[in-house]
Residue frames as qw, qx, qy, qz and C-alpha x, y, z in Angstrom:
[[0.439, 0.605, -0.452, 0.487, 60.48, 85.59, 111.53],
 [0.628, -0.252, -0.433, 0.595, 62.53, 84.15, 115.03],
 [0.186, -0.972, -0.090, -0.108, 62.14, 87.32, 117.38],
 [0.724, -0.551, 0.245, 0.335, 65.72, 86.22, 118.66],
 [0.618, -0.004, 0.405, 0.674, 67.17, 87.07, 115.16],
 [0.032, 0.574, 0.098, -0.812, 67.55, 90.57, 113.89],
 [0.662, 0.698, 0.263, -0.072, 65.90, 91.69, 110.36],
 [0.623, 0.030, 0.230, 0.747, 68.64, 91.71, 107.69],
 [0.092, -0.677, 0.026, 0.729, 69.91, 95.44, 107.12],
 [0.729, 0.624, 0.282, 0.026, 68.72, 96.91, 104.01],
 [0.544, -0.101, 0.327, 0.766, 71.65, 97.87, 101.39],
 [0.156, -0.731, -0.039, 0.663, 71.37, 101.47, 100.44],
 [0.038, -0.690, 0.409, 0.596, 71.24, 102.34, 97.04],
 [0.609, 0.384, -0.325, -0.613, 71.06, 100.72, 93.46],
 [0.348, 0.228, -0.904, 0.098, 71.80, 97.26, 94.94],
 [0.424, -0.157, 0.444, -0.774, 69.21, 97.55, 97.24],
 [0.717, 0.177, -0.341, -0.581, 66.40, 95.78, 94.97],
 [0.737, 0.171, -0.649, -0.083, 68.78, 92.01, 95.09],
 [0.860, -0.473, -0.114, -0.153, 68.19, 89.81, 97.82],
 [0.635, -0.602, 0.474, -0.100, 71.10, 89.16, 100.31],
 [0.707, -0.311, 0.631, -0.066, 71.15, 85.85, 100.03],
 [0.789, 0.503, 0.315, 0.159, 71.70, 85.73, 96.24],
 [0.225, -0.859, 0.362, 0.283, 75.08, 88.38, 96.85],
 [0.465, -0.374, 0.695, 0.401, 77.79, 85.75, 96.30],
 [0.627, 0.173, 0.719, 0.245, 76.18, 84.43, 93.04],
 [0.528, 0.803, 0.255, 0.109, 75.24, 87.24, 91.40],
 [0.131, -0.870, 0.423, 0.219, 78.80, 88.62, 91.97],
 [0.433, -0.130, 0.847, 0.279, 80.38, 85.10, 90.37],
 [0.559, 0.713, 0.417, 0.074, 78.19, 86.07, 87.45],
 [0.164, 0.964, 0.157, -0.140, 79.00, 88.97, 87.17],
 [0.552, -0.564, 0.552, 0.270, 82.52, 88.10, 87.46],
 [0.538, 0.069, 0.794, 0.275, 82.19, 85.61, 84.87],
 [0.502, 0.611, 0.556, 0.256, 80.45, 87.32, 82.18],
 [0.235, 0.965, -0.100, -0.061, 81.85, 90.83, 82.23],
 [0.597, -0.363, 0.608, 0.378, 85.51, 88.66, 81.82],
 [0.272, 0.573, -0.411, -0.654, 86.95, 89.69, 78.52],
 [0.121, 0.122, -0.935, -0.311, 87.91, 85.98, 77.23],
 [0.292, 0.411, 0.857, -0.106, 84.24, 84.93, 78.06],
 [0.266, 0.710, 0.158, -0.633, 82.66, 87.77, 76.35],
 [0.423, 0.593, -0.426, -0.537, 84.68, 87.42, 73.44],
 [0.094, 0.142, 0.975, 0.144, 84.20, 83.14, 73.45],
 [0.304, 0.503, 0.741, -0.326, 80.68, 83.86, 73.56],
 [0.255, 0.749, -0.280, -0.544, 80.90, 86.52, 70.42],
 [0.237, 0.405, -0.724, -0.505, 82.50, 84.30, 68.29],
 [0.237, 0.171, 0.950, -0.111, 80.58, 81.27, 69.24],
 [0.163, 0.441, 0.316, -0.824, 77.32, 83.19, 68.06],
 [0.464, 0.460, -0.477, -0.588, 77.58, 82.24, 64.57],
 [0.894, 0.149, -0.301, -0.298, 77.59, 78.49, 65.53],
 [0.845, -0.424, 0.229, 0.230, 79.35, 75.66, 67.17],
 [0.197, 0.816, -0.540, 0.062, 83.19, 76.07, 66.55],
 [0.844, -0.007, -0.399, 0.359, 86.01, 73.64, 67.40],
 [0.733, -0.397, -0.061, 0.549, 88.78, 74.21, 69.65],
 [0.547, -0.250, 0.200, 0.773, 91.07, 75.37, 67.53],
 [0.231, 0.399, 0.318, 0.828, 89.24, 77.95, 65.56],
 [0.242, -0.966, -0.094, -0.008, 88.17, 79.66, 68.63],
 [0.680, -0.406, 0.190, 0.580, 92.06, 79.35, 69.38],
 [0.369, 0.188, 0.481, 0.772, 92.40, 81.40, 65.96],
 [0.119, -0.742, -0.377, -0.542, 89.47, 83.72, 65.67],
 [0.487, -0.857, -0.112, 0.131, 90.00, 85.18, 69.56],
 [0.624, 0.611, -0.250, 0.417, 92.88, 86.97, 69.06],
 [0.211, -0.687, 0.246, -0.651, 95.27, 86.64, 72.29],
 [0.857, -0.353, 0.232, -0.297, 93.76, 84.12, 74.25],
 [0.087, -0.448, 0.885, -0.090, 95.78, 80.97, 75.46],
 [0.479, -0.096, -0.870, -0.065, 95.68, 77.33, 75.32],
 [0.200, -0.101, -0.654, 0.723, 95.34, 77.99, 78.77],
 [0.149, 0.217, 0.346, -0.900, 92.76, 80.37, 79.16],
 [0.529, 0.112, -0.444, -0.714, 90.69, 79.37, 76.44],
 [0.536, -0.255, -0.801, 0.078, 90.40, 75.80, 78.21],
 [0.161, -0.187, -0.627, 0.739, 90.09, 77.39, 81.51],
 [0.232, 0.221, -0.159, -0.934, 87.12, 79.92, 79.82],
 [0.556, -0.074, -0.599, -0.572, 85.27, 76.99, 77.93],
 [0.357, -0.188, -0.855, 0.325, 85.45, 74.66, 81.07],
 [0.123, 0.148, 0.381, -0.904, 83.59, 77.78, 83.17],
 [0.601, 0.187, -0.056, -0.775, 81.08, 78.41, 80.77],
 [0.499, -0.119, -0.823, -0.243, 80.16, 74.52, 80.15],
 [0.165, -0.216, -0.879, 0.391, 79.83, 74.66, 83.88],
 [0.194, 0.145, 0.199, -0.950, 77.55, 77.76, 84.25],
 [0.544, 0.401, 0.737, 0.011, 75.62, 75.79, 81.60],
 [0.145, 0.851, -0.020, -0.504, 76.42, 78.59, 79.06],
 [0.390, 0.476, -0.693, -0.376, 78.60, 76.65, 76.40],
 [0.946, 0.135, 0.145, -0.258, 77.79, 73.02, 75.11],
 [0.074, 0.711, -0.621, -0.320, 80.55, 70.90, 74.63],
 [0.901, 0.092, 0.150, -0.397, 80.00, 67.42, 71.94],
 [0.146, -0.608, 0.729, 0.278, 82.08, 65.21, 71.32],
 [0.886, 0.310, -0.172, -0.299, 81.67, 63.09, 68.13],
 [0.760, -0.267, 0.592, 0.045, 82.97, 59.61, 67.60],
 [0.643, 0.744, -0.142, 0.109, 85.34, 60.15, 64.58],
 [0.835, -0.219, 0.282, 0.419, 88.40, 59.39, 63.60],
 [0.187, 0.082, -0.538, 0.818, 90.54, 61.83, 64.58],
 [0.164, -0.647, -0.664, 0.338, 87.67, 62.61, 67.37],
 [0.080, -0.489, -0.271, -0.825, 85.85, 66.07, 66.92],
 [0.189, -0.542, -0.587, 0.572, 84.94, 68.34, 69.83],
 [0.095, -0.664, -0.292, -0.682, 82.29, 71.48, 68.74],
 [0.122, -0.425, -0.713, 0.544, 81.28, 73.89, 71.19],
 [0.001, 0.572, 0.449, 0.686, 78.27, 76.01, 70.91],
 [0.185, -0.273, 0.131, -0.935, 76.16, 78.27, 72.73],
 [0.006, -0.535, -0.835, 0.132, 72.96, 77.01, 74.94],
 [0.089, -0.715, -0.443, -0.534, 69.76, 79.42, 74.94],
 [0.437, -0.843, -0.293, 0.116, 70.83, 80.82, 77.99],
 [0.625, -0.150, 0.363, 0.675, 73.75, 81.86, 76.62],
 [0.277, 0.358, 0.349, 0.820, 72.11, 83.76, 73.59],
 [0.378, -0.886, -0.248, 0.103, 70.01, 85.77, 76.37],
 [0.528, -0.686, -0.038, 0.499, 73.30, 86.73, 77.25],
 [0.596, 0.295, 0.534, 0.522, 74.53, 87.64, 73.78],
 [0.173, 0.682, 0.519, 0.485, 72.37, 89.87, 73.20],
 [0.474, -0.848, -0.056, 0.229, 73.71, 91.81, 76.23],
 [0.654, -0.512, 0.271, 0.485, 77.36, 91.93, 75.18],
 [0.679, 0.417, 0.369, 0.478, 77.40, 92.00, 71.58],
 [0.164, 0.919, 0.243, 0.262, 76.77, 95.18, 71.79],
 [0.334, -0.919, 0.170, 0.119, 79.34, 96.35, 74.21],
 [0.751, 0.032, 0.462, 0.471, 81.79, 94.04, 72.50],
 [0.286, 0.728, 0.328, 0.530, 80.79, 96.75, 69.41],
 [0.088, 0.994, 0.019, 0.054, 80.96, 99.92, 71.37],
 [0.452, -0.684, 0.352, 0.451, 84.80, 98.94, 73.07],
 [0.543, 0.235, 0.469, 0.655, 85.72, 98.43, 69.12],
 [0.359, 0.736, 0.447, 0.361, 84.20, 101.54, 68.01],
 [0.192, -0.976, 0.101, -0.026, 85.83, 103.79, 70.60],
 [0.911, -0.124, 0.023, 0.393, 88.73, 101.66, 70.36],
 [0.616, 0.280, -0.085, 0.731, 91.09, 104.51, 69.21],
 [0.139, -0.771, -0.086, -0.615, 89.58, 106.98, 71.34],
 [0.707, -0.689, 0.139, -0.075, 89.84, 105.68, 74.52],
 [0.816, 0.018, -0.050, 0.576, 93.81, 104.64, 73.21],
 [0.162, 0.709, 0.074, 0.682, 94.23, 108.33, 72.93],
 [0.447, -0.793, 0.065, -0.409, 92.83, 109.27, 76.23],
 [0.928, -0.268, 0.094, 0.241, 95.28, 106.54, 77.66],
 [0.700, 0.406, -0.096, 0.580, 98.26, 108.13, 75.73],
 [0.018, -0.732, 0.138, -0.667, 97.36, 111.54, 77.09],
 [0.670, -0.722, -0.053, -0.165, 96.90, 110.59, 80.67],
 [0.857, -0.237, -0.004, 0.458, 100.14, 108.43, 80.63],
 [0.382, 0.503, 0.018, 0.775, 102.09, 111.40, 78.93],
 [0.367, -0.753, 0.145, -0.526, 100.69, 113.77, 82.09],
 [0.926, -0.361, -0.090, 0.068, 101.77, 110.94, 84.57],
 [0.842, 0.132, 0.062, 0.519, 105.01, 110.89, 83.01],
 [0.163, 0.590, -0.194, 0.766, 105.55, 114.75, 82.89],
 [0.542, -0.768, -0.013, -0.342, 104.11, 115.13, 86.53],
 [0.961, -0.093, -0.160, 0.205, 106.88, 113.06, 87.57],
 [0.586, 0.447, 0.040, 0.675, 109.37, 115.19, 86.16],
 [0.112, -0.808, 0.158, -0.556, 108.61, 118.51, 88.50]]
């Protein structure tokens, strides 16, 4: 190490561990894969390659928009495959790569727990807004 340049400061705490110089990217992961519409493209994709339009149908929600904007990310990350056959009308599948079902096996599960608490945590949202709304009131 250059005596003329100072030692990078360590980072405190459970973040310590990741290198500096790998900050920005593991935050643009992280970005990217804890994003709802990629979570749930990558869920439904799980069972096999899909078209377009029956992720456009099975994701319930998502735009034209967002669902292009969502498949285009993950093709780039290298996280969705996208093939286009030479048919008449043309056929686009996308599927999962293997680096992808690494990641799968990370989400499915949380995918499963926000469904299983799904009416609990609407509750705790009713009550809070209902205190919001009376606190208002004094």
């Amino acid at each position: 190490m250059d005596a003329a340049q100072p030692a990078p400061a360590q980072v405190p705490g459970p973040c310590a561990y990741l290198p500096a110089e790998h900050a920005d990217v593991i935050r643009q992961v992280l970005d990217r894969v804890g994003d709802k519409w990629t979570m749930l493209v990558v869920v439904t994709l799980r069972d096999g390659p899909r078209r377009y339009t029956d992720l456009q149908r099975e994701i319930p929600g998502i735009s034209q928009r967002m669902l292009t904007l969502t498949l285009r990310q993950l093709q780039q990350d290298g996280l969705v495959t996208r093939t286009a056959y030479a048919e008449v009308p043309p056929r686009v599948e996308y599927a999962l790569t293997p680096l992808s079902r690494s990641l799968l096996e990370i989400i499915t599960p949380l995918v499963n727990w926000a469904s299983e608490h799904h009416d609990e945590i609407r509750a705790n949202q009713a009550r809070a807004a209902a205190r919001t709304v009376g606190s208002r009131g004094q």
